[in-house]
Structures are given as structure tokens and as C-alpha cells.
C-alpha positions as CSV (number, residue, x, y, z in Angstrom):
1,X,0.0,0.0,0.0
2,X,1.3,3.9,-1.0
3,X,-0.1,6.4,1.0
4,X,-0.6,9.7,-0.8
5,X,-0.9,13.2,1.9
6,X,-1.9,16.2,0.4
7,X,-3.4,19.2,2.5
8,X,-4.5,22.9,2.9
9,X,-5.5,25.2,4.9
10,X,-7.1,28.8,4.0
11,X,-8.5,31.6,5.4
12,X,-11.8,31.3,3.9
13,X,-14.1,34.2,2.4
14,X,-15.2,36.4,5.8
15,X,-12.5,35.7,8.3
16,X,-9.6,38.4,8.9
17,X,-7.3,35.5,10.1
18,X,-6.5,31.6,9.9
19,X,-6.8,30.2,13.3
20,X,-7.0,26.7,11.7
21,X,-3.6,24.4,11.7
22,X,-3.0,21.4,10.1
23,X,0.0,18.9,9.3
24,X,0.9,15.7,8.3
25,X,4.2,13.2,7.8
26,X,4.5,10.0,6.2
27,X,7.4,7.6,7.4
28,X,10.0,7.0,4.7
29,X,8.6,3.0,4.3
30,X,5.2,4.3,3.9
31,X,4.2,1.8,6.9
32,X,2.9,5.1,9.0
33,X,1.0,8.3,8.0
34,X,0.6,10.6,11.0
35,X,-2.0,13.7,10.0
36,X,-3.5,16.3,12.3
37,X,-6.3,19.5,12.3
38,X,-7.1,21.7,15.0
39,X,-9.4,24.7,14.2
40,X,-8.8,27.6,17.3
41,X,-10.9,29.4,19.2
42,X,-10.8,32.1,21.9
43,X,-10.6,35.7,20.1
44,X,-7.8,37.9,18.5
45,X,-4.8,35.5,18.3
46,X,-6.3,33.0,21.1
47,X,-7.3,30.8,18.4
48,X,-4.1,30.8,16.2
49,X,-2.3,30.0,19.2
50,X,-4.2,27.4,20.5
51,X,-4.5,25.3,17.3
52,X,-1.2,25.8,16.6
53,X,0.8,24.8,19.7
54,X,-2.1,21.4,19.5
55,X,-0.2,20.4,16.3
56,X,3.2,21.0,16.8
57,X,2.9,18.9,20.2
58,X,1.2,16.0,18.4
59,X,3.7,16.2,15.6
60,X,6.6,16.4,18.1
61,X,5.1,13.7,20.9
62,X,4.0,11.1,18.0
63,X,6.4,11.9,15.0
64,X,9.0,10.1,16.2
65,X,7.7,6.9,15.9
66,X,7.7,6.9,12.3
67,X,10.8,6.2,11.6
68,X,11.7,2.7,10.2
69,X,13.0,0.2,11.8
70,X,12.4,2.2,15.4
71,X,11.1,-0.6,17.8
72,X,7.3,-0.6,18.6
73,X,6.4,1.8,21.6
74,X,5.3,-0.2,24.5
75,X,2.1,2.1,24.8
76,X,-0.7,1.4,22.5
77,X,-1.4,3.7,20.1
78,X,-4.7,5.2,21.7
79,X,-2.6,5.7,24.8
80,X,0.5,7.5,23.1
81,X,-2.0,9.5,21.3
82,X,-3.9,10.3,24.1
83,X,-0.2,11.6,26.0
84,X,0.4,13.9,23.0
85,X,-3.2,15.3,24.0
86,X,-2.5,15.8,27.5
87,X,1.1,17.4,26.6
88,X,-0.9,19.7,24.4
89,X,-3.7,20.8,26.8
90,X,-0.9,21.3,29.3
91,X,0.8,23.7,27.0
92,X,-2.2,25.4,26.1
93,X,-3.5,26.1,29.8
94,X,0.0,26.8,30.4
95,X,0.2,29.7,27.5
96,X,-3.5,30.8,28.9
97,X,-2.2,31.5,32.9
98,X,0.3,33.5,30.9
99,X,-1.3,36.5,29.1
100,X,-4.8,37.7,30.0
101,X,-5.9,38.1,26.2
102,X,-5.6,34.4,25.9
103,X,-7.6,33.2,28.8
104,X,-10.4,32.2,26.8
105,X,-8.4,29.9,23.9
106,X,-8.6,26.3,23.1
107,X,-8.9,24.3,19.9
108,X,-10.6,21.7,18.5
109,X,-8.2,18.3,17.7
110,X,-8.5,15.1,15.1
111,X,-5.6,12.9,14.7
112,X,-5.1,10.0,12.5
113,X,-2.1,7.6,13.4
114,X,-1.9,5.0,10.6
115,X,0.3,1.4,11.0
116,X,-0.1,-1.2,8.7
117,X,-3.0,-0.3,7.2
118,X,-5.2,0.3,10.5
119,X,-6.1,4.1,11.1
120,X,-6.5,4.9,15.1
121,X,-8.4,8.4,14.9
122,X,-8.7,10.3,18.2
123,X,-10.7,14.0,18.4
124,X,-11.9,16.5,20.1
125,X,-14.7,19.5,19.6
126,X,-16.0,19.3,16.0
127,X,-13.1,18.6,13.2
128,X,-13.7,15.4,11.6
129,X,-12.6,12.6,9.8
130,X,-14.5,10.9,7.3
131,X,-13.2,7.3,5.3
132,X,-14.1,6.9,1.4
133,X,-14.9,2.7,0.9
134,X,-16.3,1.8,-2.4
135,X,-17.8,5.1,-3.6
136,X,-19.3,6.1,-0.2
137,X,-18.6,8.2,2.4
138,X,-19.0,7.8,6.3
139,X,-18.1,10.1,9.2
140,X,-15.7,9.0,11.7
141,X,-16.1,10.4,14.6
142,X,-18.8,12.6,16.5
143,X,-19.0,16.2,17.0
144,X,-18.4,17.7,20.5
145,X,-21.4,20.4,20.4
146,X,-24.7,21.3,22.1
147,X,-26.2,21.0,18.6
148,X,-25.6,17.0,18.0
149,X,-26.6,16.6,21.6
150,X,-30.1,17.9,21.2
151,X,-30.1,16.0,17.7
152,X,-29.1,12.7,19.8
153,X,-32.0,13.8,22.4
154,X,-34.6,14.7,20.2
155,X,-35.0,18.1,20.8
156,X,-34.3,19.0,17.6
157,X,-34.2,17.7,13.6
158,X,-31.9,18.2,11.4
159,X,-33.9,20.4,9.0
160,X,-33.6,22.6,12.6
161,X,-29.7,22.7,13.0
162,X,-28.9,26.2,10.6
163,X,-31.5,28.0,12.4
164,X,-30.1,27.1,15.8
165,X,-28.1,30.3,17.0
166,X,-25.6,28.5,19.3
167,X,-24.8,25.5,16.9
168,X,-21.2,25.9,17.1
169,X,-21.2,25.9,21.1
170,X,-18.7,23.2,22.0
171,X,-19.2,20.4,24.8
172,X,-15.3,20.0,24.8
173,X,-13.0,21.4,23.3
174,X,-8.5,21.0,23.8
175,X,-7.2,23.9,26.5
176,X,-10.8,24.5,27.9
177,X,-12.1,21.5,28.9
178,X,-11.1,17.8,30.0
179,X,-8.5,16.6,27.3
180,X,-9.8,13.0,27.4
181,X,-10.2,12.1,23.6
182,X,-12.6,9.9,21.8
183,X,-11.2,6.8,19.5
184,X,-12.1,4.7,16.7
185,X,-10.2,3.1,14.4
186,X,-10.8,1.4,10.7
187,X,-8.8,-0.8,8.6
188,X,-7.8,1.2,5.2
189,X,-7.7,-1.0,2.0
190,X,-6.0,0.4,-1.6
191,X,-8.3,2.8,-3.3
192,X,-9.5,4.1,0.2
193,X,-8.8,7.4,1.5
194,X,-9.2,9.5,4.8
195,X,-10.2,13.0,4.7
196,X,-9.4,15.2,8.0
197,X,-11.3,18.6,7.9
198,X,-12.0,21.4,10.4
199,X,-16.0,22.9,10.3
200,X,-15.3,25.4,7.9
201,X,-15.6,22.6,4.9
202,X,-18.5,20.6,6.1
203,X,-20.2,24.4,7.3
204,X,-19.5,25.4,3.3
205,X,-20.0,22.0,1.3
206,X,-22.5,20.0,1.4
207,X,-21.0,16.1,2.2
208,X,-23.1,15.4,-1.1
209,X,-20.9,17.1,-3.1
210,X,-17.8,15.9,-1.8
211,X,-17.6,12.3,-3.2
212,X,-17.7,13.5,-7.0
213,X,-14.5,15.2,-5.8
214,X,-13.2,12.7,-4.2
215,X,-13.8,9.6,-6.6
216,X,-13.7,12.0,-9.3
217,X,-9.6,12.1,-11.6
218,X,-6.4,13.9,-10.2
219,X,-4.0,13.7,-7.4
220,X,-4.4,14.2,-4.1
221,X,-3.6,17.7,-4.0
222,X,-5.8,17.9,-6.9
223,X,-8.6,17.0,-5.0
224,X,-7.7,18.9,-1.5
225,X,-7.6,22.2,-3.5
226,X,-10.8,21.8,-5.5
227,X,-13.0,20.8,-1.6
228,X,-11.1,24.1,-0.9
229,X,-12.1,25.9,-3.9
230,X,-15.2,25.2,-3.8
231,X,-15.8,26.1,-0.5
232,X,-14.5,29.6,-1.3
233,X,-16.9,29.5,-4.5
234,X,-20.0,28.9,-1.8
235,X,-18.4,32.1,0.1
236,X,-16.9,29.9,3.0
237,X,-18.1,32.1,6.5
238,X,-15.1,30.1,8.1
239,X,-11.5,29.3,7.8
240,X,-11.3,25.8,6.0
241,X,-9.0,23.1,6.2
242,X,-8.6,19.5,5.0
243,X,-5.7,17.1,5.1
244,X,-6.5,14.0,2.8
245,X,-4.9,10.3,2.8
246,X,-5.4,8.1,-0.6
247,X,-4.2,4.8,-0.6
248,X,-3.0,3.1,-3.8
């Protein structure tokens, strides 16, 4: 199996700033992918921070292990992810006891760790990650708002969610909350891909129209920069990131 990474990240068409972050590495025998988005929150620069220092801890915490022939670490991969969280929400809280202006940050968090094929996926807030199998697409994980809880209770439909005025209220969120992530994990097969995206794609795209993209001709980046494109086209009210894993 080839992995193939590509990803962006853009401002969008309304925000001043990008307070999304993303990154990704691939180990040089192609056995391990490691990709990451945070999308920030928490006012002028809070939200850059935040996302930013969420990333650059996974990346640092988890990156190592990619390297061949390194012998297996004896934590599970669920468990070393979910250190690289706690490292990050200590950073963040520590950053936040620092400055006043930042008091209110944190950042949404989805990580995918793949070995051998098998994707663990851990999150936070309301990023995703969605797999591709045979033409269809299917959502990973669940988002951390009020919204999905009142779907989950009843107390609202879905036809109801864009008129809800605090839909993007999160239930946890990396920095401002409890740091303990969810987990799932799926087994990846050739012609499968992964795609990792903060709430200013699925807020600006319909899911419907992602899969012509997606199954559609052209590389990776191809694909990551026409999701993104289009978003802008459909006047994206948010910043917009996706990282996205093929497998050939």
C-alpha cells in the first residue's frame, strides 16, 4: 500500500485570520502516515495560538515513531496519542495562565495515526474525519457540540440545526475542557482514502458534493484544492482546512 498526503488550509471568504492548523508526515517506508487538524478558538490571536501549539505537540510527541526500523512503543497507540493530548492541553493552559488576552483559547483536535494499514483516529470538539470505501462516504467520529446533543435527544431535527443560534457551542474542546479524547479506528484497504477537515468545509460544502470530488480524476492535492475551492466558490463564513490520505 502507497499512501498519498496532500493538504491545505485557507483563510476562507469572511475571516480576517487563519486560526486553523494542520499537518501531516508520512514515514520514509510508507508503513505510517501521521495527520493532524485543530481549528482555534478564543478571540484575537487565542485561536491561532491554541490550534497551533495542539499540532506542533502531536507532531513532536507522535512523530518520532515513524521512523523505520524504530522498535514498537510499549504504549498502544490510543494511549501515546492520548499523551500527545495531555502534553498539548498542558501547553495550552500553560500559554493561557500567561497572558490575559488568551484566557479564553482552546482548539478543536482530530488525529489520525496509521500502522499497517489500520487508522487509530482520536478528536476532540467538532473537526472530523470521514473514510471513502467503495464510492461512499461515512463520518468517523462525533462532533463535541450542544447542537448534536439535542439532535441525539430529540430536541431537535436536522432540518432545525442552521436555524439554531448557538450551533457551534462546543461540549469539549483541547485547552478548555477535559483533554480526554474519543477513539475509533478502521482498517484502510488500496483505493481508500481518509479526509481530515475542520468545520469550515463541512459548514461550506454540502457532504453530497464531496464524493464527485473525491472519486472523481487527479492527485491528491488535486482533490484537497478543488474541496477548498469550492468552499471559497459557496463564500466559506469560516476558515477551511482539509488534510486527505489516498491509498494506492
Amino acid at each position: 500500500m502507497i499512501p498519498r498526503v496532500a493538504g491545505l488550509s485557507d483563510v476562507g471568504a469572511v475571516r480576517a485570520t487563519n486560526q486553523d492548523a494542520i499537518d501531516w508526515r508520512v514515514s520514509d517506508d510508507n508503513r505510517q502516515v501521521l495527520l493532524v487538524v485543530a481549528d482555534g478558538m478564543g478571540g484575537y490571536q487565542g485561536g491561532e495560538i491554541a490550534s497551533r501549539i495542539a499540532v506542533d505537540t502531536v507532531m513532536e510527541a507522535l512523530g518520532g515513531n515513524l521512523v523505520p526500523g524504530k522498535e514498537s512503543d510499549s504504549e498502544a497507540p490510543p494511549d501515546a496519542m492520548q499523551a500527545a493530548i495531555n502534553l498539548a492541553n498542558e501547553r495550552i493552559q500553560e500559554r493561557r495562565a500567561e497572558d490575559a488576552d488568551l484566557a479564553r483559547m482552546g482548539t478543536t483536535l482530530v488525529i489520525t495515526w496509521m500502522i499497517d494499514g489500520e487508522a487509530h483516529i482520536a478528536h476532540l470538539g467538532d473537526s472530523r474525519c470521514y473514510l471513502v470505501h467503495e464510492g461512499k462516504l461515512r463520518c468517523l467520529t462525533r462532533d463535541d457540540t450542544v447542537v448534536q446533543n439535542m439532535l441525539e435527544d430529540g430536541s431537535i431535527q436536522p432540518d432545525d440545526v442552521p436555524h439554531v443560534p448557538f450551533r457551534n457551542v462546543l461540549t469539549r474542546a483541547l485547552g478548555a475542557s477535559s483533554s480526554l479524547a474519543s477513539f475509533g479506528k478502521v482498517a484502510l484497504r488500496p483505493g481508500d482514502s481518509l479526509l481530515l477537515c475542520s468545520d469550515g468545509l463541512t459548514g461550506a460544502l454540502p457532504e453530497a458534493d464531496w464524493l464527485p470530488i473525491l472519486s472523481g480524476q487527479g492527485s491528491v492535492e488535486d482533490k484537497v484544492r478543488a474541496l477548498v475551492d469550492t468552499s471559497l466558490d459557496n463564500e466559506a463564513a469560516d476558515n477551511v482546512s482539509v488534510v486527505l490520505l489516498t491509498i494506492d
